[in-house]
C-alpha positions as CSV (number, residue, x, y, z in Angstrom):
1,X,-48.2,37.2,-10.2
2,X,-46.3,34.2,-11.5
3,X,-43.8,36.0,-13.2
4,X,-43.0,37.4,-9.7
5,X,-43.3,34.2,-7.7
6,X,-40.8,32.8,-10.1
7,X,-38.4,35.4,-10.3
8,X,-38.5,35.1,-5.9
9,X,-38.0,31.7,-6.4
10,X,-35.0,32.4,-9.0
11,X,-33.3,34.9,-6.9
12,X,-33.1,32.8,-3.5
13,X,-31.7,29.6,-5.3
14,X,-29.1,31.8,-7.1
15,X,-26.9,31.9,-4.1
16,X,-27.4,28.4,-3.9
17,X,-26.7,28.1,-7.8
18,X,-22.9,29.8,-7.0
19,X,-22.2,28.4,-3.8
20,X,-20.6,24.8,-5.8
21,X,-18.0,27.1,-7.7
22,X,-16.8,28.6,-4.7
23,X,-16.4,25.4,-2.8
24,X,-14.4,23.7,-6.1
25,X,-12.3,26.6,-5.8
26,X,-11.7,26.6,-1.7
27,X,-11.6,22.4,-2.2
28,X,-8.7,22.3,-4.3
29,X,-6.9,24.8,-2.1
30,X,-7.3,22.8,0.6
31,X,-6.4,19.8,-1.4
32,X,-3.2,21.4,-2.0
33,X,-2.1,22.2,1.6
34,X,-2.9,19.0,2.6
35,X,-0.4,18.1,-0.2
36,X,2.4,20.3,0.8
37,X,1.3,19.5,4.6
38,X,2.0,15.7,3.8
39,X,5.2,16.3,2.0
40,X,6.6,18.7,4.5
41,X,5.9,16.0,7.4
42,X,8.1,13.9,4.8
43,X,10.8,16.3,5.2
44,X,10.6,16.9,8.9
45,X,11.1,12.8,9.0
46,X,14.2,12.9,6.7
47,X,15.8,15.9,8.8
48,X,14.7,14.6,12.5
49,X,12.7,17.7,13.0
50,X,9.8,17.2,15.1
51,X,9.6,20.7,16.1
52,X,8.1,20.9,12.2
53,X,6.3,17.8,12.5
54,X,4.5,18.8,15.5
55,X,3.4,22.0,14.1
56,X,1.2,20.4,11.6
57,X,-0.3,17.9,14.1
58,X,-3.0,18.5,16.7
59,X,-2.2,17.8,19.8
60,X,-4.8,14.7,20.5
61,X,-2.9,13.4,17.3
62,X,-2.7,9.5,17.5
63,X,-0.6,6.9,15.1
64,X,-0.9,3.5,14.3
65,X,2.7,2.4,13.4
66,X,3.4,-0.2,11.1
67,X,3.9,-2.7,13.7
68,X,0.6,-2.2,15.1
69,X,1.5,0.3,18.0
70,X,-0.4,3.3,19.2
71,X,1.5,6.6,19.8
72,X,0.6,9.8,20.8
73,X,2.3,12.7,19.4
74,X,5.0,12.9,22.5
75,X,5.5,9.1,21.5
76,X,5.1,9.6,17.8
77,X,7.5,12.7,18.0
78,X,10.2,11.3,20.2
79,X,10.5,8.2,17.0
80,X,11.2,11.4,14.9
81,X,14.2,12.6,17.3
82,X,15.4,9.3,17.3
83,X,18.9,9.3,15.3
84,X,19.1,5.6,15.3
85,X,16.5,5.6,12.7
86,X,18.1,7.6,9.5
87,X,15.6,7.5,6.9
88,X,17.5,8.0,3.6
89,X,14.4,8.0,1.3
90,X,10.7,8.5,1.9
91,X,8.3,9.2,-0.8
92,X,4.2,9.1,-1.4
93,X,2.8,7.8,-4.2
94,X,-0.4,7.0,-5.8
95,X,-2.2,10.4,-3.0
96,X,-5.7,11.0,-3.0
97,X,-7.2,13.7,-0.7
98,X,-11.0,13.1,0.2
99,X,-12.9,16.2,1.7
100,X,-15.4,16.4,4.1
101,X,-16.0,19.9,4.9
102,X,-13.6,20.7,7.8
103,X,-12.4,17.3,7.4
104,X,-9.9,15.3,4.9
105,X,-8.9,11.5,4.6
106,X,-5.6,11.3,2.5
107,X,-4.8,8.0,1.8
108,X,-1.5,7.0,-0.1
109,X,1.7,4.4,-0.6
110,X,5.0,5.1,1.3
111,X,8.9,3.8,0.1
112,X,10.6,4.5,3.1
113,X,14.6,3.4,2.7
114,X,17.1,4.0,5.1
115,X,19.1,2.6,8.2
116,X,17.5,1.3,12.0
117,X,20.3,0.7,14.3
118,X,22.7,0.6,11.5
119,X,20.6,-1.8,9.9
120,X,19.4,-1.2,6.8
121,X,15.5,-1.3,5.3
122,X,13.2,-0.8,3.1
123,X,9.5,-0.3,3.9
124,X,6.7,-0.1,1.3
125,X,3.4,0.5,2.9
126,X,0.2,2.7,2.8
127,X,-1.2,4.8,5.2
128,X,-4.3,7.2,6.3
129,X,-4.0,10.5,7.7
130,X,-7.3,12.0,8.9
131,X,-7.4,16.3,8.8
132,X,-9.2,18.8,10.7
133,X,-9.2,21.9,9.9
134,X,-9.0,23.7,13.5
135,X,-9.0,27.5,13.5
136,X,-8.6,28.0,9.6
137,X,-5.7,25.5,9.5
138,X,-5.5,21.9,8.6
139,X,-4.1,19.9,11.2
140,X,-3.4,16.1,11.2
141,X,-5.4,14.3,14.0
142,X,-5.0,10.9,13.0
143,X,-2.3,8.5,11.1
144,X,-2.8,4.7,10.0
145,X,0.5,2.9,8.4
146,X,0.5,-1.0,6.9
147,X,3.2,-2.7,5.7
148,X,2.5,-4.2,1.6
149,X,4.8,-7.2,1.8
């Protein structure tokens, strides 16, 4: 009678035993689209497409610039059409991606180099991005920038 009670007990915590493996495996997949996500928004930046940019963003998406201003995407993705700003570089370093189930906080620096008004700049900076994924596909809800003087 044990031996059965124990092997009951054994059999309905297997699943449980086997469900961390599958999640490692389905977190660092998610880990790398959030990646590629992030580095594509990079490019959509550099090339003033916001058709791109707005694909990967929900549409409550909210920033807070380095300045300290709110946008919503319309706002946020007008700034990308903008041709007076002509970002030469912009690169990530130093990315983590923190999962929450259906939710991910990437956190990272930023070089941004380039040319406002015919001015130019260089920004260095961190940001946040919050994730959802919505519908099987990670979407960026949320975006945080600070300046590192």
């Amino acid at each position: 009678m044990i031996r059965i009670l124990a092997l009951a007990l054994l059999l309905s915590a297997a699943p449980l035993l086997a469900a961390p493996q599958s999640k490692t495996t389905n977190s660092a997949d998610d880990k790398s689209m959030i990646l590629a996500l992030e580095s594509a928004w990079n490019q959509a930046e550099m090339h003033h497409d916001a058709t791109a940019a707005a694909a990967i963003m929900a549409d409550t998406f909210i920033s807070v610039d380095h300045h300290g201003a709110l946008q919503n995407k319309q706002q946020y993705l007008a700034g990308i059409k903008d041709l007076s700003f002509s970002p030469t570089e912009i690169a990530n370093s130093d990315t983590s991606v923190y999962l929450y189930g259906n939710v991910a906080i990437v956190t990272s620096e930023y070089r941004t180099k380039g040319s406002d008004s015919g001015k130019p700049f260089v920004h260095h900076g961190r940001f946040t991005d919050t994730w959802v994924k919505l519908n099987g596909e990670w979407k960026c809800v949320a975006d945080q920038e600070t300046l590192i003087h």
